[in-house]
N, C-alpha and C positions, 0 to 999 in steps of 0.2 A: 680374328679381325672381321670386319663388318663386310669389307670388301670379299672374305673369302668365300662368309656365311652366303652371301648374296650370288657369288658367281656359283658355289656349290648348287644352291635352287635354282637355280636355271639351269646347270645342266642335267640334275635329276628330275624335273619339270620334262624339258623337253627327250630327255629319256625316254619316263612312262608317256608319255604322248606320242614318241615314235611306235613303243610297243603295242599302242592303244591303237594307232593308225593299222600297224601290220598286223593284230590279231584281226579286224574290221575285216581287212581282206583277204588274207590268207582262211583263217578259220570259219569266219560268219558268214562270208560271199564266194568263198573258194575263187574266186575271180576279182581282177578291177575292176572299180563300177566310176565311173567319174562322178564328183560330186559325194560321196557316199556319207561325208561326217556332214554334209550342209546342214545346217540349224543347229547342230549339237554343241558350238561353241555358245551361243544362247543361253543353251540350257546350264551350260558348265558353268556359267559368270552366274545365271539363278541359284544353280548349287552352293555357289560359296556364298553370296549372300541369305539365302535362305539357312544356309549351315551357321550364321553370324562371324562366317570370319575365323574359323577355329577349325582344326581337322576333325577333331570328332563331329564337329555338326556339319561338315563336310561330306564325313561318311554317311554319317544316318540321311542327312535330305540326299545325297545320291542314290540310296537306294528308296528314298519317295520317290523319287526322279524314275529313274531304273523300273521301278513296279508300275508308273505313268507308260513307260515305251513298252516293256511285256504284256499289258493290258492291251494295248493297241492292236499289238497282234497277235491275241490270242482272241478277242474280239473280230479280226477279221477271219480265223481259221473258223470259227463256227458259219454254217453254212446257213442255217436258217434265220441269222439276221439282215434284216433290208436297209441298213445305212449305208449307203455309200463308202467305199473304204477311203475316198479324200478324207471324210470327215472322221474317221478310226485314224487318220495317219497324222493329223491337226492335233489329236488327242495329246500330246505331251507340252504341244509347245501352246495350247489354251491353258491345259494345267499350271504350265510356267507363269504365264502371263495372270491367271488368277492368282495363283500364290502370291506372286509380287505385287499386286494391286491388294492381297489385303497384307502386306508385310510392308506396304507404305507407308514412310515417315519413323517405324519403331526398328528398320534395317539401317544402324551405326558403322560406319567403316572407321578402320583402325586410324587417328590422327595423321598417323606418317604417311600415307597412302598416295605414291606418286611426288613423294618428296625427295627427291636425293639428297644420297649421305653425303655432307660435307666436313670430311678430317680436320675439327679444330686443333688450331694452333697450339 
């Protein structure tokens, strides 16, 4: 049923999100940070439109995505560059915002999109 298919994605959704949350700060921060995913929702709504809506192109632009935030700071680990690390830490979400500015107009969302199912008679 449509209804199950739908309550099943959310709570496998919000699953991998809890997981996403608690790797962030158990493994990558070893501590709480407050704030820690700020702007990453951004980036996650750019992923699936830039992926067109589809899980494979979900995966491949997250890891465009992915190789934007690793660059950032692995650009700021190198010692003898003199940019600013604000401007290394802007690095993903400019990336985003170009992408999407030239993926203006030819990014199609699915028809149904924000339409609730209503069980015909």
């Amino acid at each position: 049923s449509v209804s199950l298919i739908r309550y099943a994605g959310v709570l496998i959704g919000t699953t991998l999100t809890s997981l996403g949350g608690a790797y962030l700060t158990l493994a990558h921060t070893n501590q709480f940070v407050e704030g820690i995913t700020t702007g990453r929702g951004f980036i996650a709504l750019a992923v699936v439109v830039f992926g067109r809506w589809s899980p494979k192109g979900a995966f491949w632009s997250s890891l465009l995505f992915g190789l934007f935030y690793a660059l950032q700071l692995r650009l700021q680990a190198i010692a003898n560059i003199t940019i600013p690390y604000q401007f290394l830490q802007a690095l993903p979400y400019v990336m985003t915002l170009l992408t999407l500015i030239l993926l203006r107009g030819r990014a199609i969302s699915p028809k149904a999109l924000g339409v609730p199912y209503q069980k015909s008679a």
